[in-house]
C-alpha positions as CSV (number, residue, x, y, z in Angstrom):
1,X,-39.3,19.9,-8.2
2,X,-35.9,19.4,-7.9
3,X,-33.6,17.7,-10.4
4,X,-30.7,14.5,-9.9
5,X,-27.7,14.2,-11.3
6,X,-28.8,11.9,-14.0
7,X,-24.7,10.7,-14.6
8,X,-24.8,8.5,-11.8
9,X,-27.9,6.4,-13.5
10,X,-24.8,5.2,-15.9
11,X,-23.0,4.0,-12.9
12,X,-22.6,0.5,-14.2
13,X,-24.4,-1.8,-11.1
14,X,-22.7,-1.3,-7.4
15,X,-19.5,-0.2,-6.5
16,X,-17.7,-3.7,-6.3
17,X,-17.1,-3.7,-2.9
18,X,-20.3,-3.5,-1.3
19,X,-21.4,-6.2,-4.0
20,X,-18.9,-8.4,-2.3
21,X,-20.1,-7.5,1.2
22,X,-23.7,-8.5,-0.2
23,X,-22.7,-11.5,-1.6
24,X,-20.9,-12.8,2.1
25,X,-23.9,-11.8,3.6
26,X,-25.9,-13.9,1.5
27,X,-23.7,-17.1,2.1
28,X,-23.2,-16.2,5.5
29,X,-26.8,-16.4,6.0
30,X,-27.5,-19.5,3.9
31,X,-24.2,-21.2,5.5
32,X,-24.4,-20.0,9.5
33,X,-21.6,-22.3,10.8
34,X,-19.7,-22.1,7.4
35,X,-19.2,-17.9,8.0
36,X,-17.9,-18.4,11.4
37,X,-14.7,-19.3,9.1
38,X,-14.4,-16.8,6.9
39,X,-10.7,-15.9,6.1
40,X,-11.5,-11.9,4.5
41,X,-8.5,-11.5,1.9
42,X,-10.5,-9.3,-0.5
43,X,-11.1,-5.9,0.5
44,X,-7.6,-4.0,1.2
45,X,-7.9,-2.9,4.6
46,X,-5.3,-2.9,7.5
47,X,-5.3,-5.7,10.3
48,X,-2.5,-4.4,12.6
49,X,-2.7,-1.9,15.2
50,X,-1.7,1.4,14.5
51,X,2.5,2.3,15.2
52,X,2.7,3.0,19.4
53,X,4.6,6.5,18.3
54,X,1.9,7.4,16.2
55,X,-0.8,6.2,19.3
56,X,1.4,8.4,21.4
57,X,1.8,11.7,19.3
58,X,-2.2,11.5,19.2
59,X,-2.8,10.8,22.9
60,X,-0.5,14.0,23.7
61,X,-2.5,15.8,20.9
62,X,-6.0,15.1,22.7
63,X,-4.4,16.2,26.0
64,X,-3.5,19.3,24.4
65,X,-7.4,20.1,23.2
66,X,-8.3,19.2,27.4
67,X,-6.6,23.0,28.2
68,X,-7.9,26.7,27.1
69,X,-4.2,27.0,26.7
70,X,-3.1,24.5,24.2
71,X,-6.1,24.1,22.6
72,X,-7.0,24.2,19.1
73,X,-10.3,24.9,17.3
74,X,-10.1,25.1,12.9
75,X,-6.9,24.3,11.7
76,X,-5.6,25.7,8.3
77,X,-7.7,23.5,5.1
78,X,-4.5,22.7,3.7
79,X,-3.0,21.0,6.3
80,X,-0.8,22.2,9.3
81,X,2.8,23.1,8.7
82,X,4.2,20.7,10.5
83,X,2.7,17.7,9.0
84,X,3.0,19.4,5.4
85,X,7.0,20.6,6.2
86,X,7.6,16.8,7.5
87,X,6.2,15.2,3.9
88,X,7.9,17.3,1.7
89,X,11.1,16.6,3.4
90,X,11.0,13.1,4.3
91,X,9.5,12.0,1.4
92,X,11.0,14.1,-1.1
93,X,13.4,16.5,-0.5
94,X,15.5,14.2,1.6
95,X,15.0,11.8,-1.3
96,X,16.5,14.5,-4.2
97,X,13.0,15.8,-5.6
98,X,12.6,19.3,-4.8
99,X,8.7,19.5,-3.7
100,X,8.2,22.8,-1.7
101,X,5.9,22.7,2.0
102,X,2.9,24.4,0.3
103,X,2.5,21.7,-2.6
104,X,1.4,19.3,0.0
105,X,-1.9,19.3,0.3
106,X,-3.4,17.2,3.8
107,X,-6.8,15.3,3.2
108,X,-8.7,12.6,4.8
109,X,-7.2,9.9,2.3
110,X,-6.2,9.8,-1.6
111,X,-9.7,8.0,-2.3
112,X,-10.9,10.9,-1.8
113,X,-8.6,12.9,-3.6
114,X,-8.6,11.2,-6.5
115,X,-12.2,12.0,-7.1
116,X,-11.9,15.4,-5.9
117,X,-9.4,16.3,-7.9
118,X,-12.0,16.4,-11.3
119,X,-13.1,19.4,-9.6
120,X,-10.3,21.6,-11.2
121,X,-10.6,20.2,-14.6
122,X,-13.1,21.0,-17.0
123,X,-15.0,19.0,-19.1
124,X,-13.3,18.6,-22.5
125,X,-10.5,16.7,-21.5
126,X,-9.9,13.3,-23.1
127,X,-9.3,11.1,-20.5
128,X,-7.3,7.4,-21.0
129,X,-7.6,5.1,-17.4
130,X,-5.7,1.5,-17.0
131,X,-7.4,-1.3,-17.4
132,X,-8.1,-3.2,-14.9
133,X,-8.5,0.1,-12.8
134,X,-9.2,1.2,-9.3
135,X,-12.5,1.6,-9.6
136,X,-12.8,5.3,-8.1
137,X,-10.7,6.7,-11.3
138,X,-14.0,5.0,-13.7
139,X,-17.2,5.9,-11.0
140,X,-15.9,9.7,-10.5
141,X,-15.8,10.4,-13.9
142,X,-19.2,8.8,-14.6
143,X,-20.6,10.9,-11.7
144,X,-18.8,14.1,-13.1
145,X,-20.4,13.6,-16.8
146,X,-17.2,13.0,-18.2
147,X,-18.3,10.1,-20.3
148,X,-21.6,8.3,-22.2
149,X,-22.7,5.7,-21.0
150,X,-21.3,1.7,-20.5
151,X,-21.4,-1.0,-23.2
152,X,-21.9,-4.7,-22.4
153,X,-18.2,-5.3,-21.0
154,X,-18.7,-2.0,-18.7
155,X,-17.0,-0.2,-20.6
156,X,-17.7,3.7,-20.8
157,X,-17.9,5.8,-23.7
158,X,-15.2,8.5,-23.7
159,X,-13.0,7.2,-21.7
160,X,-9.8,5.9,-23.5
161,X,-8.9,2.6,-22.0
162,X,-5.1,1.3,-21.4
163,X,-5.3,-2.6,-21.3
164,X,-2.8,-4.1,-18.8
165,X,-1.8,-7.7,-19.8
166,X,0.1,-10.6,-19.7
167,X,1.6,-9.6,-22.5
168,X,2.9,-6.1,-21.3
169,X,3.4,-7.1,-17.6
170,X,0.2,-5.3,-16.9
171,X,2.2,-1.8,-17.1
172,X,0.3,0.1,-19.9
173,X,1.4,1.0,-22.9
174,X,1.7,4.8,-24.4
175,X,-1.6,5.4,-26.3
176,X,-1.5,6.0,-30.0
177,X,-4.2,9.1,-29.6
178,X,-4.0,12.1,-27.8
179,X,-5.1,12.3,-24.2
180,X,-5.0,15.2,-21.8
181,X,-5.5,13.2,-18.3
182,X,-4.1,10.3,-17.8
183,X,-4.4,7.9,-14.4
184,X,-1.5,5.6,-13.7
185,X,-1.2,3.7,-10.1
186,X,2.1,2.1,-9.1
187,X,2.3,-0.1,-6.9
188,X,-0.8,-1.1,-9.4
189,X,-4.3,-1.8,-7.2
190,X,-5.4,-4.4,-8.5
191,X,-2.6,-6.0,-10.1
192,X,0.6,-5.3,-8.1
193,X,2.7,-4.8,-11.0
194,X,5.2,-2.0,-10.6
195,X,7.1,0.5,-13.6
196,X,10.4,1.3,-14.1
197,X,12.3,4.2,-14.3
198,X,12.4,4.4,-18.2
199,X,8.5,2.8,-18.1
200,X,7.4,6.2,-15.7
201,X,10.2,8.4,-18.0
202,X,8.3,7.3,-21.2
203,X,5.0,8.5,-19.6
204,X,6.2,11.9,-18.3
205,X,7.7,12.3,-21.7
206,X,4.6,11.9,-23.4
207,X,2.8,14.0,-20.8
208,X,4.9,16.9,-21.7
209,X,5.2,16.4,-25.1
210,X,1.1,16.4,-25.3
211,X,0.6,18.5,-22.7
212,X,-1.2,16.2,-20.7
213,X,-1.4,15.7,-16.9
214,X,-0.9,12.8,-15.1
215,X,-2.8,11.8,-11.8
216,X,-0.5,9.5,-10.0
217,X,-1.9,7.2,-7.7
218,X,1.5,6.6,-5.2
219,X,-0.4,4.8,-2.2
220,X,1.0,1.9,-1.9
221,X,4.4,3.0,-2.5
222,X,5.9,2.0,0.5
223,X,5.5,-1.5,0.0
224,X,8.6,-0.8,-3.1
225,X,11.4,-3.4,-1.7
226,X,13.5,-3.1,-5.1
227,X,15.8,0.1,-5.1
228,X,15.6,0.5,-8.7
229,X,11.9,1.1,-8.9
230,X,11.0,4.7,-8.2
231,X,8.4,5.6,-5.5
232,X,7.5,8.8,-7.0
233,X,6.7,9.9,-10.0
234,X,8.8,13.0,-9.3
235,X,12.2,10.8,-9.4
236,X,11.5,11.9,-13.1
237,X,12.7,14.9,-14.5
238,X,10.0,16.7,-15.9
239,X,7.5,15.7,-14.0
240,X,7.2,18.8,-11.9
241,X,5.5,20.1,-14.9
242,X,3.0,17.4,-15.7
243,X,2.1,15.1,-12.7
244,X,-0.1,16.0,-9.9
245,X,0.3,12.7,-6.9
246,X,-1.8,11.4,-4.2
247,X,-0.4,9.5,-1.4
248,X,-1.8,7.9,1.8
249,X,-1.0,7.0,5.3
250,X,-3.8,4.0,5.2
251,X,-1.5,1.5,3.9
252,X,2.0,2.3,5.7
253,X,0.9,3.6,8.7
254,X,-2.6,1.6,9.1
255,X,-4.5,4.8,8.5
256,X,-7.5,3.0,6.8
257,X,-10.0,4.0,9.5
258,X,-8.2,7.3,10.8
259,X,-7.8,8.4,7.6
260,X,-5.4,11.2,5.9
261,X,-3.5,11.3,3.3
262,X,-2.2,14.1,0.9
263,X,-2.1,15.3,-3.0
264,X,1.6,16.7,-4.1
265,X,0.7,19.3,-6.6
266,X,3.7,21.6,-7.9
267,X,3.2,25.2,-8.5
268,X,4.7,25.3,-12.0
269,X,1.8,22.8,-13.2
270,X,-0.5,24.6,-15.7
271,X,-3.2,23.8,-18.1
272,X,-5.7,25.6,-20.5
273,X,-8.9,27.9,-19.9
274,X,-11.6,26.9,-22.4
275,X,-10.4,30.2,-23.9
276,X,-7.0,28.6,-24.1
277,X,-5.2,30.9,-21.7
278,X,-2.2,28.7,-19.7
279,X,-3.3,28.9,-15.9
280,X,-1.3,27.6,-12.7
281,X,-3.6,24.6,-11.3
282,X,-2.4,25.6,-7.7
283,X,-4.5,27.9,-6.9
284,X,-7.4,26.5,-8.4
285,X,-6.8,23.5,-6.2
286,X,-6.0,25.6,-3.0
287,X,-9.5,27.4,-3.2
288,X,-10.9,23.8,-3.5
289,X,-9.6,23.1,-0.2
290,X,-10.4,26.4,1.4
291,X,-14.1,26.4,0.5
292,X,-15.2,22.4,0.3
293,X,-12.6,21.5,3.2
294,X,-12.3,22.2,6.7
295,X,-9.3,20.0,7.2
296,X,-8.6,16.7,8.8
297,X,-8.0,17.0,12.5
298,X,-5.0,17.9,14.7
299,X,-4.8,14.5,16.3
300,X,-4.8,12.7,13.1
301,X,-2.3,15.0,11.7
302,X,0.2,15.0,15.1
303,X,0.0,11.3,14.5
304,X,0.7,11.3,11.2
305,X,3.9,13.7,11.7
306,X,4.9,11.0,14.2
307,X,5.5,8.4,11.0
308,X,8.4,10.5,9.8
309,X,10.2,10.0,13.7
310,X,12.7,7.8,13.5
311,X,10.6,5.3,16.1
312,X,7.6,5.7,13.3
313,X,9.5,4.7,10.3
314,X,11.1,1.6,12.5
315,X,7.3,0.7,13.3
316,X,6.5,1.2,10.1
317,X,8.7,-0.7,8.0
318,X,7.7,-3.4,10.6
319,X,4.2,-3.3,9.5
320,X,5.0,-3.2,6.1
321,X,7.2,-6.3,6.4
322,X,4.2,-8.1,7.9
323,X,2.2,-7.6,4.7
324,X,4.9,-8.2,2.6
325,X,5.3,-11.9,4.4
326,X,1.7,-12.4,4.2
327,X,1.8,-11.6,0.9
328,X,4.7,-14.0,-0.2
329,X,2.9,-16.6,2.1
330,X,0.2,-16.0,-0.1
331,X,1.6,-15.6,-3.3
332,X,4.0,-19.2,-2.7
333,X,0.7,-21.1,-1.6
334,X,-1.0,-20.3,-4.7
335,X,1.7,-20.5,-7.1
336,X,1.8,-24.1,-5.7
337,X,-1.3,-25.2,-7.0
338,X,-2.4,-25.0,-10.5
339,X,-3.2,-21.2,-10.9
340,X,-0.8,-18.3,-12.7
341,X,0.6,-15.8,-10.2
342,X,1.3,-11.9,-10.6
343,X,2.0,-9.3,-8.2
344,X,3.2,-9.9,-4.1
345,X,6.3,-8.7,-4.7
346,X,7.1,-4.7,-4.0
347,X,2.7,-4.9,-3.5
348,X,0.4,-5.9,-1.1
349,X,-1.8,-7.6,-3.8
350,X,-1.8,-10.9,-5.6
351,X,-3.0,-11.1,-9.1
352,X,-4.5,-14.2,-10.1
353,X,-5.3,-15.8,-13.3
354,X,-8.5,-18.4,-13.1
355,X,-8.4,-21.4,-14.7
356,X,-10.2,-21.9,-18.4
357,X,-13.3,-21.8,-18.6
358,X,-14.3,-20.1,-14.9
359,X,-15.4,-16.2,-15.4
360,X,-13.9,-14.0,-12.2
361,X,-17.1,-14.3,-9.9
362,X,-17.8,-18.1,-10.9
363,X,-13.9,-17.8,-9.0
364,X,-15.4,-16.0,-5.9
365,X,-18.5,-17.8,-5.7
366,X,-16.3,-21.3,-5.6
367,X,-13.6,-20.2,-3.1
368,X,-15.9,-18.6,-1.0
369,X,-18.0,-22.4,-1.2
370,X,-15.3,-24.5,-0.9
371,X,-13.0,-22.7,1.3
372,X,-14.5,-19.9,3.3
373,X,-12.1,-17.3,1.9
374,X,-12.9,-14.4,0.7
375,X,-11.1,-12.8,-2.3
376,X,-11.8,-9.9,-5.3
377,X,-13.0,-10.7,-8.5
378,X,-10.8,-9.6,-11.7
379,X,-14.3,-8.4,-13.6
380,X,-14.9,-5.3,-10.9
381,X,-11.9,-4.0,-12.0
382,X,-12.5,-3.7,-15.5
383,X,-13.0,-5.8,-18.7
384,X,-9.0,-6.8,-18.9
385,X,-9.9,-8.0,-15.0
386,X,-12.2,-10.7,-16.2
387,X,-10.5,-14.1,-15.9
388,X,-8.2,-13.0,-12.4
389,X,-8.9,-12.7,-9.2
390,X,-7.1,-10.3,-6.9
391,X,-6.0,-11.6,-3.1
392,X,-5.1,-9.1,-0.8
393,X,-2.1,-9.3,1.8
394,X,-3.9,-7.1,4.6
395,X,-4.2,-9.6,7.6
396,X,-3.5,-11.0,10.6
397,X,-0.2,-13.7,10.1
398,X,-2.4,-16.3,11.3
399,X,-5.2,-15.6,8.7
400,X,-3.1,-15.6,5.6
401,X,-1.6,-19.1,6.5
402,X,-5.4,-20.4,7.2
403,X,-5.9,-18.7,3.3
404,X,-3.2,-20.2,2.0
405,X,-3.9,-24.1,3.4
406,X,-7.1,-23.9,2.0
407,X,-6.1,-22.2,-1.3
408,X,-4.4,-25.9,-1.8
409,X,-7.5,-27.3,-1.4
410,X,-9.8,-26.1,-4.1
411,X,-9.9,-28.4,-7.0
412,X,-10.5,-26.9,-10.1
């Protein structure tokens, strides 16, 4: 008889999203005319049609697989040279951070990634995550066996949490102990907070000085208004020798349902063999992509290239203006009422404290009842979630006005 993996019977309930889907269904159901109203502002997906020059670079690319002549069957795992020659200039070279064509790694989004990337890494690493977390960073460690099992606050044993606060602007502070991986996010999902250059200096300074790797979540980094907040961790000397990043085109270019995105990982980044040999992770991570990846597709990846055009980044600084309005609609609305606000600026997300004495899903439950719309719950983030509620900025202009009429509404 065959054998699961038992690490996923610690997974602590369901994956918060689908638990909100299941919870809509269930008022939806109960409430018929009600959920003809819904105004979604939970999940973070793109609303807006994808940039016309990235529509355009992907109709040509299909026209191109229609001839024996043009056409193109497997494409190289790691991405093709054009998209991977276009990222590392645009987004880095251009910008002063020397990141070579064959670092960039093409994938079908940094979700992905950043479970994938556990993959190269063995199983003694200590491990710290921010708290409240993208969930992904927690589940694909679970899955992996990297940790025991989950206390009553869903908390998991061997993991060493980093509690973002109030108190510290919900940009962690440098752990006390040892760690070896460490998985920062800025522009923070769920929290929208963002670091500083001497915030990300203080981390890559520790990374190096421990010998630790960072895993830097970068995908909402184009939603950075403020020129003195960095959009890489790269901007930081040093880093080249401690941080691997994953980036995505979901959230600039409205990639959510196309998907692609990329990992930067330098060349001169090592770490240790259980034997304690130094090895280049590079490789490791290139046979990865050559044996469990066949590589996203040329359409996708001609449409990506067409985000770095001059047309593409017009389009998409427009679309990331219309998320940045919806989100200071948003943010202004609720900051009107009664309620603590964090977060829409340089982010797509609003963090919100709850008023005493209502737990994070009591919150959804009564906006969803009272208002039709739907938000995130702090608690599916993490224990320091518990007590917020996070409102996402991904929607139509006429949706997050309806959201934030009603949010006036509830009475608490």
């Amino acid at each position: 008889m065959a054998y699961i993996n038992d690490h996923y019977f610690k997974l602590k309930g369901g994956y918060l999203f689908p638990e909100i889907a299941r919870r809509v269904r269930a008022f939806s159901a109960e409430h018929p005319e009600l959920a003809k109203t819904l105004v979604p502002c939970g999940i973070g997906d793109v609303t807006e049609p994808l940039p016309i020059a990235v529509i355009q670079a992907m109709h040509r690319a299909v026209d191109e697989l229609a001839h024996r002549e043009s056409f193109r069957g497997y494409g190289p795992e790691q991405g093709y040279d054009f998209l991977r020659r276009a990222i590392a200039e645009n987004d880095y070279r251009r910008n002063g951070m020397d990141i070579a064509d064959d670092e960039i790694f093409v994938s079908d989004g940094s979700k992905c990634d950043c479970g994938n990337i556990l993959d190269i890494f063995g199983d003694q690493n200590r491990i710290a995550v921010v708290d409240p977390v993208y969930p992904v960073y927690v589940d694909t460690n679970v899955m992996a066996g990297h940790t025991g099992s989950a206390d009553e606050l869903g908390n998991y044993a061997g993991l060493v949490y980093l509690p973002c606060t109030k108190a510290n602007g919900f940009v962690p502070e440098i752990p006390k102990e040892r760690v070896d991986l460490i998985y920062l996010c800025f522009p923070n999902n769920p929290t929208g907070s963002v670091a500083t250059r001497e915030q990300l200096k203080a981390w890559v300074d520790y990374a190096l000085e421990n010998e630790a790797i960072i895993l830097y979540d970068a995908a909402y980094e184009a939603y950075i208004t403020d020129p003195a907040i960095p959009h890489s961790i790269y901007a930081i000397p040093g880093a080249h020798d401690c941080a691997i990043e994953f980036r995505s085109f979901s959230k600039n270019g409205g990639f959510t349902g196309v998907r692609c995105g990329f990992t930067v990982l330098p060349k001169s980044l090592t770490a240790l063999t259980s034997k304690g040999n130094k090895k280049n992770l590079h490789p490791l991570w290139n046979r990865r992509f050559s044996t469990k990846f066949n590589g996203v597709s040329y359409p996708v990846q001609r449409g990506a290239e067409a985000i770095y055009t001059e047309t593409g980044q017009e389009q998409v600084r427009n679309l990331i203006g219309h998320y940045l309005g919806n989100a200071e609609i948003l943010a202004d609305s609720l900051c009107s009422t009664s309620l603590e606000v964090f977060g829409g600026r340089n982010a797509p997300y609003i963090w919100v404290m709850a008023p005493s004495g209502y737990s994070s899903w009591q919150v959804f439950d009564k906006i969803l009842r009272d208002i039709q719309v739907v938000i995130t719950p702090g608690t599916g983030f993490g224990a320091q979630g518990e007590g917020y509620f996070r409102v996402s900025a991904f929607n139509s202009r006429e949706n997050a006005r309806e959201a934030a009429r009603r949010f006036k509404e509830v009475r608490w």
